[in-house]
C-alpha positions in Angstrom: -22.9 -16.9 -8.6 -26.5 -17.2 -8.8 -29.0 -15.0 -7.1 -29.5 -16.9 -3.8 -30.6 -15.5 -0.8 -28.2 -17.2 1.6 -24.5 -17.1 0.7 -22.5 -19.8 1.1 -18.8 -19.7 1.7 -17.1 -21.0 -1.1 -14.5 -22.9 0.6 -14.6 -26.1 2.4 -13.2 -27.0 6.2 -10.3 -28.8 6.3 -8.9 -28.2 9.8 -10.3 -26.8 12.5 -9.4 -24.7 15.6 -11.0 -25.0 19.4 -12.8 -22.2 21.1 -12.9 -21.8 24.8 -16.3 -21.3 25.7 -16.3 -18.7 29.1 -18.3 -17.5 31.6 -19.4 -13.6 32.0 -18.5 -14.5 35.6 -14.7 -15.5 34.2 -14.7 -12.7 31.0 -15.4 -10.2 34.2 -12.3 -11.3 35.8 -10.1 -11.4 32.8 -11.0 -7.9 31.8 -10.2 -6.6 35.2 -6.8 -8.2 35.0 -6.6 -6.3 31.6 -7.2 -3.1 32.4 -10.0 -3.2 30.3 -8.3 -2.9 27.0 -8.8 -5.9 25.2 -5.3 -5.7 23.5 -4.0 -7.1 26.9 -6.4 -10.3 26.9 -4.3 -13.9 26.1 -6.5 -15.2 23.4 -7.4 -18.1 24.4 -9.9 -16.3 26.7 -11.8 -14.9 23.4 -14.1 -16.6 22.1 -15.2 -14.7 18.8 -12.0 -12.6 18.3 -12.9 -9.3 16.1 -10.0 -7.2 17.1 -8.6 -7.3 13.9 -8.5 -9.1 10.0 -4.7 -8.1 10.1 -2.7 -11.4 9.7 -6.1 -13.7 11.1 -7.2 -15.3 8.2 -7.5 -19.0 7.4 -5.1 -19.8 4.0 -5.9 -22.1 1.7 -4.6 -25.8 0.8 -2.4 -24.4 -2.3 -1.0 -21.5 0.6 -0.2 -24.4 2.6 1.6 -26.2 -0.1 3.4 -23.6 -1.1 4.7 -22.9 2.2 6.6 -26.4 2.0 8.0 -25.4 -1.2 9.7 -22.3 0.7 13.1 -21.4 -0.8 15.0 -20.1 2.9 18.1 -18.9 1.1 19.3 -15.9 2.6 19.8 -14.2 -1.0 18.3 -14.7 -4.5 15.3 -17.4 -3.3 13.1 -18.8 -5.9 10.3 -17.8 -3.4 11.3 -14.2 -3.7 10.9 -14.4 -7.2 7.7 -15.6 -6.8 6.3 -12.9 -4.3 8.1 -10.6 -6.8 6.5 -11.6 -10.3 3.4 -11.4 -8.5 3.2 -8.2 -6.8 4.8 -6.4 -9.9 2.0 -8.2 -12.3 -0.3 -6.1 -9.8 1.0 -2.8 -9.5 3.4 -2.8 -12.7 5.9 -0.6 -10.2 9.7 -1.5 -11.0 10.8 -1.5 -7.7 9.8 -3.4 -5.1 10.7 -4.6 -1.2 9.5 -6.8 1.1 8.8 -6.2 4.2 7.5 -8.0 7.6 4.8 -6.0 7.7 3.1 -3.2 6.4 4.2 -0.7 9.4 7.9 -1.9 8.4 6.8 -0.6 4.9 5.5 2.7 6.2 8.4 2.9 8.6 11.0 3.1 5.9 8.9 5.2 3.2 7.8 8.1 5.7 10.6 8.0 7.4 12.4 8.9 4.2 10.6 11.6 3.2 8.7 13.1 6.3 10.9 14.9 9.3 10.4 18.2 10.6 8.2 21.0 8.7 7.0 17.3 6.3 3.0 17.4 5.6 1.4 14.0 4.6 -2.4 14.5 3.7 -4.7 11.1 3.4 -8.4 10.7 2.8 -7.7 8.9 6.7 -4.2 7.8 8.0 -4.6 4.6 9.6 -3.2 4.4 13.7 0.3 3.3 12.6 0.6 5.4 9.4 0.5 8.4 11.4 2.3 7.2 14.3 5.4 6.5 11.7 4.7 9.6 10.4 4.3 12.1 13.4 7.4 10.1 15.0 9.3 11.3 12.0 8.1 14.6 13.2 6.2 15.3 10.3 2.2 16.1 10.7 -0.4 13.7 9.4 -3.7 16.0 7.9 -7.0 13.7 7.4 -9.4 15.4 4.7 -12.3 12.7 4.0 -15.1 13.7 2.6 -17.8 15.1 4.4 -20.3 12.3 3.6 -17.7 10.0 4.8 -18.3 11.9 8.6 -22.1 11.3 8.1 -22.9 7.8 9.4 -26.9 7.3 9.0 -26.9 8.4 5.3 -26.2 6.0 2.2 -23.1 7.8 -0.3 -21.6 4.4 -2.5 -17.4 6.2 -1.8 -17.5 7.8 1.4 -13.8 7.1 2.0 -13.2 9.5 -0.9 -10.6 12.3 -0.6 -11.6 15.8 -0.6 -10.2 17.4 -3.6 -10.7 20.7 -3.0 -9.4 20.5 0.4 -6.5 18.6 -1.2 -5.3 21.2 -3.4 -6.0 24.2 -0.8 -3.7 22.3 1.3 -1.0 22.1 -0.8 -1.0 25.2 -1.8 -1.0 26.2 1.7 2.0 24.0 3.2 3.8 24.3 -0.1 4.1 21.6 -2.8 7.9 21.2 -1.9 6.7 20.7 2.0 4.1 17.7 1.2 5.6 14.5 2.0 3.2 12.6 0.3 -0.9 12.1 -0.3 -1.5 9.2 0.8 -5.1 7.2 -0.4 -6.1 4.5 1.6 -8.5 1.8 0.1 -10.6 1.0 1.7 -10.6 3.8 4.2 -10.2 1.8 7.3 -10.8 4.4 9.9 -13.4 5.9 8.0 -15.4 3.1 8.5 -14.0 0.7 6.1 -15.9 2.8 3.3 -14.4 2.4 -0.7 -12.8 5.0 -3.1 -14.3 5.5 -6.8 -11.9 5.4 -9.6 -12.9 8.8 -10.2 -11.7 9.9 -7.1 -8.3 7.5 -7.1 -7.7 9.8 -10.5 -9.0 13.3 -9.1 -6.2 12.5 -6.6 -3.7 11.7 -9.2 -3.9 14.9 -11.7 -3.4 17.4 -8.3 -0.5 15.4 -7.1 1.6 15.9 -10.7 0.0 19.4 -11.5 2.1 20.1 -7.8 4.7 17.4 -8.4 3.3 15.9 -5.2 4.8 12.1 -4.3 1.4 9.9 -4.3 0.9 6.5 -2.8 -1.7 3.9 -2.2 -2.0 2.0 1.1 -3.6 -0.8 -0.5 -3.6 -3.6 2.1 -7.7 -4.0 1.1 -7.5 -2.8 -2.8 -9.1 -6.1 -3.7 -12.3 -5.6 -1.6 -12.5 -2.0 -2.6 -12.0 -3.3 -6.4 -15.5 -5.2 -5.6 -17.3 -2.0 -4.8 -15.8 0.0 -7.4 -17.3 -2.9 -9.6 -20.7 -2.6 -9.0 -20.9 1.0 -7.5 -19.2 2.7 -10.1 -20.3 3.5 -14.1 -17.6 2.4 -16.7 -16.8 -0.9 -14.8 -19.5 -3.2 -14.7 -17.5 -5.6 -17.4 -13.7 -5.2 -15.7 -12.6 -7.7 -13.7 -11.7 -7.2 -10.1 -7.9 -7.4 -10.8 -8.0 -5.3 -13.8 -9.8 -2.6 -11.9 -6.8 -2.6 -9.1 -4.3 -2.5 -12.1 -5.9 0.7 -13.0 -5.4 2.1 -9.7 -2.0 0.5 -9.3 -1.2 2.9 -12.2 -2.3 6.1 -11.0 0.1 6.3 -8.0 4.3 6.7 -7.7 4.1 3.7 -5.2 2.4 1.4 -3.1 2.5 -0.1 0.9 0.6 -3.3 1.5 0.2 -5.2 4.6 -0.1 -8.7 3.0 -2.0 -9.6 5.9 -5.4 -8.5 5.0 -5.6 -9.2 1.1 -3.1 -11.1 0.3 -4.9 -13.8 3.1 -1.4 -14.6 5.2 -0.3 -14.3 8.5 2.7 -12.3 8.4 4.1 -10.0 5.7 3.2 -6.8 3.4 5.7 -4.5 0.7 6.9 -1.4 -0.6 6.6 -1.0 -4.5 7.8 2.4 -6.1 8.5 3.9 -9.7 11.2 6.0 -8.6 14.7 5.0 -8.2 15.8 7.5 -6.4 13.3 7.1 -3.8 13.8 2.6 -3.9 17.6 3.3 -3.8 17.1 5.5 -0.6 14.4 2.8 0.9 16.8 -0.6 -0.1 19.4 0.7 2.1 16.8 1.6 5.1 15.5 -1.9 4.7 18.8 -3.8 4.6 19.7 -1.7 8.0 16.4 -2.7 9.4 14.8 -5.5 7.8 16.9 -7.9 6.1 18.3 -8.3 2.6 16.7 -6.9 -0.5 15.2 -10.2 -1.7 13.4 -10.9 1.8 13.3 -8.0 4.2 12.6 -9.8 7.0 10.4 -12.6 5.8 10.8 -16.3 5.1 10.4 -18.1 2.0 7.4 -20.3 3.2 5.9 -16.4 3.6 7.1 -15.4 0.4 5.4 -18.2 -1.0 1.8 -17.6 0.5 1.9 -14.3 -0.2 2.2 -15.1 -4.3 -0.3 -17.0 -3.9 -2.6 -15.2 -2.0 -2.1 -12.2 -3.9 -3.7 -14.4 -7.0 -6.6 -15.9 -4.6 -7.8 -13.2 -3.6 -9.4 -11.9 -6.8 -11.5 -14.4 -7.1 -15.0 -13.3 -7.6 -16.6 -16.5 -5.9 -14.1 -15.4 -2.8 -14.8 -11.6 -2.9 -18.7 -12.2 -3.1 -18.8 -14.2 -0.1 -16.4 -12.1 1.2 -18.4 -8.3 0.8 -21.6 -10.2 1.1 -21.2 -12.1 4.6 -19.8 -8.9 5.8 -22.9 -6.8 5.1 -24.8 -10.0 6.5 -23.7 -8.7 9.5 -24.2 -5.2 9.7 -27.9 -5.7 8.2 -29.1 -7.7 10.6 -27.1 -5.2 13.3 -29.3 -2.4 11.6 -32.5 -3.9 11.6 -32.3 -4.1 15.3 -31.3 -0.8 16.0 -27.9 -0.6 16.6 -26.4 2.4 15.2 -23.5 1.6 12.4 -21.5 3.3 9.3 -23.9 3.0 6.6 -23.5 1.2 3.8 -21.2 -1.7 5.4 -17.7 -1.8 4.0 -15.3 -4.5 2.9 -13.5 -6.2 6.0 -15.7 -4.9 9.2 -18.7 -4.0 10.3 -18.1 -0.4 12.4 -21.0 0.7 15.1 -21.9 4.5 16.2 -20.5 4.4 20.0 -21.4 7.8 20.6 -25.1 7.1 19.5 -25.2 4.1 21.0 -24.3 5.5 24.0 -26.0 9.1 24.2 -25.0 9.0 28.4 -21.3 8.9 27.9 -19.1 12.0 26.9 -16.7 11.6 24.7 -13.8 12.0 27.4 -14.9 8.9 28.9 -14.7 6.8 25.7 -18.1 5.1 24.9 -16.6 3.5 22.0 -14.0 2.0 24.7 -17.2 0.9 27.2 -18.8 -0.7 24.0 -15.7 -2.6 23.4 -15.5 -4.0 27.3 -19.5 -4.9 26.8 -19.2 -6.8 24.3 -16.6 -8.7 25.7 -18.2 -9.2 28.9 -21.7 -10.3 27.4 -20.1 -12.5 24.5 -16.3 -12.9 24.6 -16.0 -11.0 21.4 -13.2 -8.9 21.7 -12.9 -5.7 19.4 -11.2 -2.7 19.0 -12.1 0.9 19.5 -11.6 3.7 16.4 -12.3 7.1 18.2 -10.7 8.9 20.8 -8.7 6.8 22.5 -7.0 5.6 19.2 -7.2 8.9 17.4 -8.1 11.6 20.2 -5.0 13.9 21.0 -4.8 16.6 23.9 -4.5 20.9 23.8 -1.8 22.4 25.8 -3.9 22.4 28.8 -4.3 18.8 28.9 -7.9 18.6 27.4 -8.9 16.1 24.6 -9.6 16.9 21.6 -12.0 14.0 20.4 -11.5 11.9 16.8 -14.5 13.1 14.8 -16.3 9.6 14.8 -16.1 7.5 18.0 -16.4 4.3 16.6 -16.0 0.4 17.0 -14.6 -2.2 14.7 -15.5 -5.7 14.1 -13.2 -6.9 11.9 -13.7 -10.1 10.2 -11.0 -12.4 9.7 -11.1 -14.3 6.3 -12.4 -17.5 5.7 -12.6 -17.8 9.4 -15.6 -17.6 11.0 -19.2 -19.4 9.8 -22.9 -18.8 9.3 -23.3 -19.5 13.5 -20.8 -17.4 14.6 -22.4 -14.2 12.9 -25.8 -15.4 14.6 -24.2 -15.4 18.0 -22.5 -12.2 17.4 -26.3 -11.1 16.5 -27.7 -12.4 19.7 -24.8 -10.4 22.0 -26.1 -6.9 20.1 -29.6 -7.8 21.2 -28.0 -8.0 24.9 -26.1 -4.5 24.7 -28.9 -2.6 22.6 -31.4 -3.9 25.9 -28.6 -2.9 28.4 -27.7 0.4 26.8 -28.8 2.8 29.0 -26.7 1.3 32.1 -23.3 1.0 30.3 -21.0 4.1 31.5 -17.5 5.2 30.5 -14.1 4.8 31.1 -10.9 6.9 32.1 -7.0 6.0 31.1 -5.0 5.2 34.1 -1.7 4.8 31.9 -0.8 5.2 28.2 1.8 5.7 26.4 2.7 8.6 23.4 2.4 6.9 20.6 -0.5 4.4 19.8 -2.1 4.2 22.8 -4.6 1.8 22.3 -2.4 -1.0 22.2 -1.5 -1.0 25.6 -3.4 1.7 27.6 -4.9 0.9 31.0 -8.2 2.4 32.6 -10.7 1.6 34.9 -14.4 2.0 35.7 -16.2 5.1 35.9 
């Protein structure tokens, strides 16, 4: 593409979808009736909806078409094939199953080989990785590195894996205790930040010195292809797919939610070298899921997914896609709203705790930025800090997440130019209001993932 200022989406509108336009006097109400957590709003009382790019996006005309070419048979379908050829031309792994979703995915894999005195180590575990995993009883260890903590200053792979800490670990818990490392690209709670090739391998030569199971959750691997791309020396002339390939080959297996980069609704996989391991996993997903050849998915699904899987490496497509994403956050910067610097892939992700100096971390400023924002815009969001991540001590206090941090995620091929500005114009509400906002306290939650459906009310 040439070297325009403004990018243009590379897509044209071909249906479209209506917004309820509210009040603050009505958004005020409907919080309230929420609890203030935003997971409890219906959606048709949001009017920009950042919550999530999980399963959000718009799919394309040949999607479309291929859904009405959906093979439904129970066993064998041509559609499987097809979600099949596609996902092994990615990852070249020999064994693969589909799954509803990516936590279905993580469900069967962790719950395989975690249980009690099980260590999985990741650069970040995303909220339900390490819910599966802790419910297994196994412990979930984060060891970013420590630029990837620092979110003022400029490093190109801040959701890098520490290596050193890597190895210590290991050595520490015992090779033969180590469920699995885990690298997640892009490193979602991190800030959405990429992983360098050189890392992906660092990763890869201390997992078979130890004889240490190693997987990808690669759910964004095309938009951290992008950054590896132009960020990183040696791949300046590889295309985006051919740089995934690369990483695809480094690892024992892969989970994917389809519903981020593979542009669907519904959907995600399990792909593995080891038979062993995919024998164990089949039977888990036959129990749980549905048959081998469509785990709890459709054909029309199948379908979209093969075909998104091939759309999204498209560099028009991944352009607009990293491009209209930093949009955002640059325009966020220049007005002084703290964020995770450089801007990743898929969201935009603001400082809370800087934003809001006032507010301790026990009453959740990234939770009181999240209500704000719905109350002066009807853009709903979700919060990455301590009430996702925060645990408590045996007396009962918290022990914060190390970032407190909120996410607008961008859905794909979604929202246009006008949107963004609005979302622009709301930030230039809350960075005027700032220094009246106050916290939050939980009511009700539950043990696992308590975001979802936590309650709290007003400080």
């Amino acid at each position: 593409m040439e070297n325009f200022k403004t990018i243009i989406e590379p897509f044209k509108i071909k249906m479209v979808e209506p917004i309820k336009v509210t009040s603050r006097e009505d958004r005020k109400l409907f919080l309230e009736q929420a609890h203030y957590n935003p997971f409890l709003l219906d959606s048709d009382k949001v009017m920009i909806d950042f919550l999530t790019d999980s399963g959000t996006s718009a799919m394309s005309s040949e999607q479309w078409a291929g859904i009405m070419k959906g093979d439904e048979s129970y066993a064998g379908a041509s559609s499987w094939y097809n979600m099949r050829d596609a996902i092994f031309d990615l990852t070249g792994h020999e064994f693969i199953l589909p799954t509803h979703q990516g936590r279905a995915a993580e469900r069967i894999l962790y719950g395989y080989l975690g249980g009690k005195n099980k260590t999985f180590i990741s650069n970040t575990h995303f909220d339900t990785t390490r819910a599966n995993i802790e419910f297994s009883g196994a412990e979930a260890i984060d060891i970013v590195i420590e630029e990837g903590k620092n979110t003022r200053d400029f490093y190109p792979f801040k959701g890098n894996i520490d290596l050193t800490k890597l190895e210590t670990l290991i050595q520490e818990k015992g090779a033969e205790n180590i469920g699995g490392v885990i690298l997640t690209v892009t490193n979602n709670s991190g800030g959405g930040q990429p992983v360098s090739m050189e890392n992906a391998k660092g990763v890869a030569a201390i997992c078979k010195k130890y004889n240490v199971n190693y997987f990808l959750d690669c759910c964004r691997v095309a938009e951290n292809s992008y950054f590896i791309k132009h960020r990183e020396k040696g791949y300046e002339n590889k295309t985006y797919k051919e740089i995934a390939q690369e990483m695809f080959s480094l690892v024992d297996g892969a989970i994917m939610s389809a519903k981020k980069d593979a542009l669907v609704n519904m959907g995600g996989f399990l792909s593995l070298k080891n038979k062993e391991i995919a024998d164990a996993c089949k039977n888990l997903l036959i129990i749980t899921e549905g048959f081998a050849t469509y785990g709890g998915l459709s054909g029309r699904d199948m379908e979209a997914i093969a075909i998104g899987l091939r759309e999204v490496f498209d560099a028009d497509y991944l352009h607009y896609r990293i491009r209209s994403t930093a949009f955002l956050g640059e325009r966020l910067r220049e007005i002084g709203i703290p964020l995770m610097w450089p801007i990743g892939g898929h969201a935009v992700y603001i400082d809370a705790k800087e934003l809001y100096p006032q507010i301790p971390v026990n009453e959740y400023p990234g939770q009181a930025l999240v209500c704000e924002l719905y109350l002066k815009g009807g853009i709903r969001t979700v919060e990455i800090g301590s009430v996702m991540f925060g645990k408590y001590d045996d007396n009962g206090m918290l022990i914060p997440a190390p970032m407190e941090l909120v996410r607008l995620a961008i859905p794909r091929r979604v929202y246009t130019q006008s949107h963004i500005e609005y979302v622009i114009e709301v930030f230039e509400k809350i960075i005027t209001d700032r220094n009246n906002v106050k916290g939050l306290t939980i009511i009700e939650e539950p043990k696992f993932l308590r975001h979802f459906t936590s309650k709290f009310s007003r400080k």
